[in-house]
N, C-alpha and C positions, 0 to 999 in steps of 0.2 A: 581705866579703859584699855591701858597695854596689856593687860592679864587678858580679856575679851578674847584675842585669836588663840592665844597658848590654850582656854578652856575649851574651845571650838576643837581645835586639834587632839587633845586628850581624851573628850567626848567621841571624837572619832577612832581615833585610837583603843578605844575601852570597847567599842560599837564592833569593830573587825574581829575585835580578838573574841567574842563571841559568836559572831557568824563562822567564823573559824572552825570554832567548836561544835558548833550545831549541825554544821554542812556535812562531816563526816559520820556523825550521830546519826541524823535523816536518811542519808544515803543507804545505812546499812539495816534498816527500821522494817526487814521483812524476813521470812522464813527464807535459808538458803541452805544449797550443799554446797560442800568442798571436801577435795576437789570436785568440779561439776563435768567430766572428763574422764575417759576411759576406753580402754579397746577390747572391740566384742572377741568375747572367748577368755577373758579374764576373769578373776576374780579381787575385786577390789574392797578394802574400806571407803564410805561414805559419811561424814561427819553434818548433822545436818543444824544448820543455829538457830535458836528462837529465840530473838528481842520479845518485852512483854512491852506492849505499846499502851496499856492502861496505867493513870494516873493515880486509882484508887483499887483496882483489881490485883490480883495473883494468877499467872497461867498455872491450870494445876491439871491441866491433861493436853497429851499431844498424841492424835494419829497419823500414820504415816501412811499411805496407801500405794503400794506397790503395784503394777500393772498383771491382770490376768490374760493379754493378749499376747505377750511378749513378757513370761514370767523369769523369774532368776529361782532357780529351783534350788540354790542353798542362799539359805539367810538366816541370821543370828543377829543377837543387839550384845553390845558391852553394857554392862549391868553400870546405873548411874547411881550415885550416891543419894537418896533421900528421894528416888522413883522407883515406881517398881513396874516391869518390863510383861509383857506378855505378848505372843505372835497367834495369829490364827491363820489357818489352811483352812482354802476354800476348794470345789472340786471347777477346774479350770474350765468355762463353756465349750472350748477345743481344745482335746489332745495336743500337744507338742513334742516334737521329738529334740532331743536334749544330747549330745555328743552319742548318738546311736539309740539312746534309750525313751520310751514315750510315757510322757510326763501326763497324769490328768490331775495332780491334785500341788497345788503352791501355794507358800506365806505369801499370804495378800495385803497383811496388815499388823504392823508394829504398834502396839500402844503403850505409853510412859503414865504413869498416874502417879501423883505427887503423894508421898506416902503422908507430909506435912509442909502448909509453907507454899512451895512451887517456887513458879520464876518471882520476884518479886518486881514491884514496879523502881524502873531502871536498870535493871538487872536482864543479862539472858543465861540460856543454858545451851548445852551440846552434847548430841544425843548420837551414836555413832553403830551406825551397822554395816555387817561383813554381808556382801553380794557376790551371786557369782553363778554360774559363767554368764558375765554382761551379754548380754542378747546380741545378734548382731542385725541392728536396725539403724537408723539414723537418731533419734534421739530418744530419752525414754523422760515423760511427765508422771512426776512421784507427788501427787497433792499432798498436801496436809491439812490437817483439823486442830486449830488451836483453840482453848475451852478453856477461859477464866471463872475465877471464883463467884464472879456474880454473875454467871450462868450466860454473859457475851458468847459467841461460837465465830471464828472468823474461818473461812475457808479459802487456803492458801490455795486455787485450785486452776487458774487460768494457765491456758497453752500460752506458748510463745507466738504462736501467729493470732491469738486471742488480744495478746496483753499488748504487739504491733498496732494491730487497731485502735486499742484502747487504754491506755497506759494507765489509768484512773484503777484497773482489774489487780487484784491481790494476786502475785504471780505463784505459780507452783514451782516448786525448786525442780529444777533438767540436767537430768545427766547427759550428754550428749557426747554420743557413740561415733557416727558415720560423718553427719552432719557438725559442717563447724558451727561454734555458737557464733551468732550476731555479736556485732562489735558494741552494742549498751544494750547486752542483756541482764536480767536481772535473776538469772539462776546460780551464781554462786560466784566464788573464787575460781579465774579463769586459770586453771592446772590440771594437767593429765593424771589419773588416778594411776599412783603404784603399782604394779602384781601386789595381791597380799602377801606375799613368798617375802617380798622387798621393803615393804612399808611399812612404816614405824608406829607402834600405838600411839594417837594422837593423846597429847596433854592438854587435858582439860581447861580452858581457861588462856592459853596462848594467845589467843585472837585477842580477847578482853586486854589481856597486858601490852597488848602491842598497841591495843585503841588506847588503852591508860598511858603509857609513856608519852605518844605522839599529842595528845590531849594537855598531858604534863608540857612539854615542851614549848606548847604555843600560848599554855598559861604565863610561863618563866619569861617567854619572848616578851609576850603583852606588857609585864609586869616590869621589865627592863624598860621598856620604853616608855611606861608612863613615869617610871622614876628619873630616870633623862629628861623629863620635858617640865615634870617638876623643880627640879638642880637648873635645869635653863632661865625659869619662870624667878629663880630669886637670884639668879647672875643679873637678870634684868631690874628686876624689884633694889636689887642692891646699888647698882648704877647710877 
């Protein structure tokens, strides 16, 4: 019966150290940019992440949708290992004029097509385009189209004053220009985007290692302490 509270305790203990882990897993379980931040008249990197949220699927197509109301009239992708990249110009509904010059035709749409494989389940990927000169408006909503192997479609697509209302809404990743972001928004890593003059080619997989270490670490924690309470449990048994 003395062992009774010590199992109580370690069972809680084993219980934490997995919400632990899940909570920051959850949290970050939707398409986002980073940075999601920028100033208009810039030209920035945008790094955009996709968790694959199926258990049994592979993402194996991602569209990115750029706005034609407020277009970025240079855009480019860094070519991803084991995707292959393609942009489409569309001709813009209205003319825009663009540091002097009148714009009627912009990349509307980035798409990533998994050459083999894709994201797999557990796994994400980071797909990263050069934008520019950032519009100067108050924020800009960039949907996405995620497209698993068993023909799933989710659309990352809801505004921020959409997804206020309704928090339940698949949010679109937001750059935001003018407009501070809300304080739990769910467009990305809250950081100002570099000049691209300034900013560093992002490394691939960075994110994922910084979730791995901090994962790691509160594994080691968990694991310290149930061996403490083990060691306790035959201090007392020995007594």
């Amino acid at each position: 019966m003395r062992n009774t509270p010590l199992s109580r305790v370690l069972t809680g203990l084993a219980a934490g150290a997995v919400l632990a882990v899940a909570v920051p897993l959850a949290a970050s379980a939707h398409v986002t940019a980073t940075p999601n931040q920028a100033e208009a008249g810039s030209w920035t990197y945008v790094t955009f992440r996709v968790p694959n949220e199926s258990a049994t699927a592979s993402t194996v197509k991602l569209d990115i949708h750029l706005p034609s109301d407020t277009p970025f009239t240079s855009v480019s992708y860094q070519p991803t290992a084991g995707w292959t990249g393609a942009a489409t110009k569309t001709t813009l509904p209205k003319p825009v004029k663009v540091e002097g010059n009148t714009i009627s035709e912009a990349t509307t749409e980035i798409t990533f097509t998994a050459d083999a494989g894709g994201i797999a389940p557990g796994q994400f990927q980071t797909f990263t385009l050069s934008l520019g000169p950032v519009p100067d408006t108050g924020h800009i909503v960039i949907p996405a189209t995620q497209t698993y192997s068993d023909g799933k479609v989710v659309e990352w697509s809801a505004t921020p004053e959409q997804v206020k209302k309704d928090d339940t809404l698949e949010p679109a990743p937001v750059l935001w220009v003018n407009d501070a972001p809300p304080a739990d928004h769910h467009g990305g890593a809250s950081a100002t985007a570099a000049p691209m003059a300034e900013a560093e080619e992002p490394a691939g997989g960075q994110g994922g290692l910084a979730l791995g270490l901090s994962i790691a670490a509160l594994v080691v924690a968990a694991g310290g302490a149930l061996l403490g309470g083990f060691a306790l449990g035959r201090r007392k048994a020995g007594a």
